[in-house]
SETORFI-720022 format. One record per atom (N, C-alpha, C, O, CB): x, y, z; residue in one letter. Coordinates in steps of 0.001 Angstrom, whole numbers, plus 500000, padded with zeros to 6 digits. Each point is the difference from the previous one (the first is absolute). Glycine has a CB too. Layout:
SETORFI-720022
XYZA...
***
This chain:
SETORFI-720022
495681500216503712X500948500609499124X500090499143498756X500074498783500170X501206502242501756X498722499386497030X499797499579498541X501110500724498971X500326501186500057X496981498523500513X503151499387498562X500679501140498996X499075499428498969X499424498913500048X503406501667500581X497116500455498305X499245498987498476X500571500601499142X500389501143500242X497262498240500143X502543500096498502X500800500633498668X498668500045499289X498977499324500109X503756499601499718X497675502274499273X498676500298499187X500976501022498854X501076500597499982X496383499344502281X501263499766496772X501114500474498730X500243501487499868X499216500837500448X499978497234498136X502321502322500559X500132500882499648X500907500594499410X501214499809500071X497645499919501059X500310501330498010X500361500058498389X501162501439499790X499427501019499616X497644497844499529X503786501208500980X501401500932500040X501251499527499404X500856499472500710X498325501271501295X501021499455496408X501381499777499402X500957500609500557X501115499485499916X498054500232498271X500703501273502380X500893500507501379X500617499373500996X501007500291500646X497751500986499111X500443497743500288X500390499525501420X500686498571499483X499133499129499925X498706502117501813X503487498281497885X500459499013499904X499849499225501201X499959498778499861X501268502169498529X498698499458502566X500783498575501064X498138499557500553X499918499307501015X503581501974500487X495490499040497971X499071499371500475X499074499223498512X498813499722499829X501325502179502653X501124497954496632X499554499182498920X499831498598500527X500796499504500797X500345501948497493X497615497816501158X500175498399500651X500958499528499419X500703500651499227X497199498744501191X502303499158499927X501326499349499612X499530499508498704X500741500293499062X500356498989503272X497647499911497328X499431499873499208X499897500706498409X499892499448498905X499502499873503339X500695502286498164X500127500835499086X498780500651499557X500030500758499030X501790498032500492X496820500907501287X498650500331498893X499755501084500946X498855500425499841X499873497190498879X501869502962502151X499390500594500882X500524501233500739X500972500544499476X498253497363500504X500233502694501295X501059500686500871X498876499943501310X498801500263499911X502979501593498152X499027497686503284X499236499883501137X500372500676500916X501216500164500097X498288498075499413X499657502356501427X500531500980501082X499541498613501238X499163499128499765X500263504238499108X501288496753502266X499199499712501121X499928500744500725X500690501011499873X499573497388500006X499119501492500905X499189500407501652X500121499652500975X500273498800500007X498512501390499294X501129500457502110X500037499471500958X498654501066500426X500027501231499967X502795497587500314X495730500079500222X499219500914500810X499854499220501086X499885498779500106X498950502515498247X501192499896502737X499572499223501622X498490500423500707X499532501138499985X503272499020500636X496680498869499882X498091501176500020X500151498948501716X500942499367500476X496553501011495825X501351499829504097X499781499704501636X498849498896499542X499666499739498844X500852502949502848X498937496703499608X499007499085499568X499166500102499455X499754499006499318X500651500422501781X498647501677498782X499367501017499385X500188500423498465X499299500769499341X500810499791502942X501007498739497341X500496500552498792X500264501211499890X500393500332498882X498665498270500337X500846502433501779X500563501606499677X501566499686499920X500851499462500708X497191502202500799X501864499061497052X501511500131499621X500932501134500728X499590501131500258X499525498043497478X502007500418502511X501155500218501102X501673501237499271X500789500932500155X498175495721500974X500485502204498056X501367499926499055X499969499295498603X499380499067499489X501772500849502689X500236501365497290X499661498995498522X500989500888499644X500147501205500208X497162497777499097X503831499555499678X501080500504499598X499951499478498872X499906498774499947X501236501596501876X498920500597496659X500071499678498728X501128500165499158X499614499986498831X498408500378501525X503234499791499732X500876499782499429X500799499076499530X500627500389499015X498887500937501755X500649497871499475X500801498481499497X499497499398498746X498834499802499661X501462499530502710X501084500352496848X499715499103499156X499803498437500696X500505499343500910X500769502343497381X497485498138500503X498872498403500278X501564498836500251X500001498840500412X496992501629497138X504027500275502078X501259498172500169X500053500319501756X500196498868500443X502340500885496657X497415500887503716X500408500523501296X498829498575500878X498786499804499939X501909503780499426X500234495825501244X499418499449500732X499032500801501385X500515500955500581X501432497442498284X496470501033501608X499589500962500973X500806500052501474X499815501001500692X497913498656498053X503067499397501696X500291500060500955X501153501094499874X500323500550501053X498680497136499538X501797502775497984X500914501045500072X499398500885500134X500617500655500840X500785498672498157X497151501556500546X499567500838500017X499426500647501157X499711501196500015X500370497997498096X499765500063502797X499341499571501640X501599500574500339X500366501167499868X497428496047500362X502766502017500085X501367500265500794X500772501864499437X500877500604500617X499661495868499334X498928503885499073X500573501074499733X499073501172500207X500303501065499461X501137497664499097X497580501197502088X498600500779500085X500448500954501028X501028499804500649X497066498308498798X501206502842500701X500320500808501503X499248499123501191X500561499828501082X499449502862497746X498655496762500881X498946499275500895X501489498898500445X500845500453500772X495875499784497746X503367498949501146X501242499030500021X501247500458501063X500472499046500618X498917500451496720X500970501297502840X500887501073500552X499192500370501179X499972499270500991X501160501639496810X498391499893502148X499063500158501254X499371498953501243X499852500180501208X499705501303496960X500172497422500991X499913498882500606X500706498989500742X499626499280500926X499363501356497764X502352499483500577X501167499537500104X500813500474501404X500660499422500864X499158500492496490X499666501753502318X500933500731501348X499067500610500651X500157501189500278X502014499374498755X496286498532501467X499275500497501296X499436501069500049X499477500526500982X501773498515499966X498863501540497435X499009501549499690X498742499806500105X499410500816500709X501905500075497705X497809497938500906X498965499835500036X499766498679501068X500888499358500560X498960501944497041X498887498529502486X499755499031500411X498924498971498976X499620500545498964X501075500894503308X498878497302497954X499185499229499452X500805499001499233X501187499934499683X497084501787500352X500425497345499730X500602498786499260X499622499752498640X498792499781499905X501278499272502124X500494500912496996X499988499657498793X499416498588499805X500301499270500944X501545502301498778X497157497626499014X500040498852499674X500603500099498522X499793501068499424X498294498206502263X502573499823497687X500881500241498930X499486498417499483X499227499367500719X503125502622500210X498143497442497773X500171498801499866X500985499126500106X500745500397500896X497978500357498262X501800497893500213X501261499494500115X501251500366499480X501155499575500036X497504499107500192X500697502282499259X501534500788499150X501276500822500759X501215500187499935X496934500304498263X500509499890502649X500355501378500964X501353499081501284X500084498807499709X496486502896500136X503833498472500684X501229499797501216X499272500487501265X499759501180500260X502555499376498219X497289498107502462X499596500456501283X500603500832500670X501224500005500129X498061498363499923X499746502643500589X500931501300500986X499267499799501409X499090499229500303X501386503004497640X500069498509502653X499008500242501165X498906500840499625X499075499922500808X502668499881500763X498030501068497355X499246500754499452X498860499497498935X498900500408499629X503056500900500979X498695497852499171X499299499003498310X500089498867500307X500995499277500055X499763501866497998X497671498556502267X499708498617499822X499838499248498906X499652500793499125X499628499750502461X500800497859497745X500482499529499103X499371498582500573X500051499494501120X502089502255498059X497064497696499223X499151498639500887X501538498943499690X500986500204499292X495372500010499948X503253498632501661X500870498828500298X499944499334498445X498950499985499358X500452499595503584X501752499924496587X499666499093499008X499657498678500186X499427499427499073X501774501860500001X499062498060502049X499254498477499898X499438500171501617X500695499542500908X501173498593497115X497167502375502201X499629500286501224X499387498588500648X499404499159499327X500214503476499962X500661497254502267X499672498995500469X498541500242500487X499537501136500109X502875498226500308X496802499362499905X498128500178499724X499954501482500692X499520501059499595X499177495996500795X502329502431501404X499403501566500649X499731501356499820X499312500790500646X501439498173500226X500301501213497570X500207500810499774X499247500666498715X500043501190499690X501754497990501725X497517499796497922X499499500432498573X498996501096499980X499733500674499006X500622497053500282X498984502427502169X498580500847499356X500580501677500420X499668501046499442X497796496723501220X503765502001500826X500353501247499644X500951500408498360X500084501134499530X499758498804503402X500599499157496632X501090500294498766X498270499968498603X500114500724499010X503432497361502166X495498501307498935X499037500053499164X499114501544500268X499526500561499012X500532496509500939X499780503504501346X499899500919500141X500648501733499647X499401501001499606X499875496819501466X502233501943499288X500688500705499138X500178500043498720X500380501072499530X500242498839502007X499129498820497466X500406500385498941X498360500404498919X500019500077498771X502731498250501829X496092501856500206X498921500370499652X499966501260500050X499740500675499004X499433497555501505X501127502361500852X500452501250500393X500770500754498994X499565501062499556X500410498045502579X501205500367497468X500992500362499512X499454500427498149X500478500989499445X501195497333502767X497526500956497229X499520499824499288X498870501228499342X499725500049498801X501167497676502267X498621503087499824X498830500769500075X501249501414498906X499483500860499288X498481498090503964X502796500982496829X500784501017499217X500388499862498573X500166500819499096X500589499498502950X499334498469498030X500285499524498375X498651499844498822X500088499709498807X501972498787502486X496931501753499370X498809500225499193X500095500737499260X499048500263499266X499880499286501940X
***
């Protein structure tokens, strides 16, 4: 699971002006399988929206939450461990590095 901000151009749209001012950003939330087949994908949010708000307000998020779906999510450190969403360790001990180096390779294949 990945969010990415990417630009975009709408004098319409005040609240996804950057803070900066040169700009306007939408983000994303896409979810794909190991495979990269895409799952999901939510494009509405302004680029200030943190991804872990956009995750928590999703229907996928919900579903997950209340045992609709099944499976496990890999997310990054941003994201809030669930029983659903896995999340690598921040100072992982040795035993632990190649599964937390493993996930966050994994995790990674979306943000390309």
């Amino acid at each position: 699971m990945s969010s990415t901000r990417k630009p975009y151009s709408s004098d319409e749209l005040l609240d996804y002006k950057e803070s900066s001012g040169t700009g306007y950003n939408l983000t994303f939330q896409m979810i794909c399988d190991a495979d990269c087949l895409i799952s999901n994908v939510e494009a509405k949010w302004p680029g200030s929206v943190h991804d872990s708000r956009i995750f928590r307000a999703s229907p996928i998020y919900e579903g997950l939450s209340q045992g609709a779906f099944s499976g496990v999510l890999l997310g990054d450190k941003g994201y809030a461990c669930e029983s659903f969403l896995l999340t690598p360790l921040a100072e992982p001990k040795p035993q632990h590095s190649r599964p937390t180096t493993m996930l966050i390779t994994k995790r990674g294949l979306v943000s390309r």
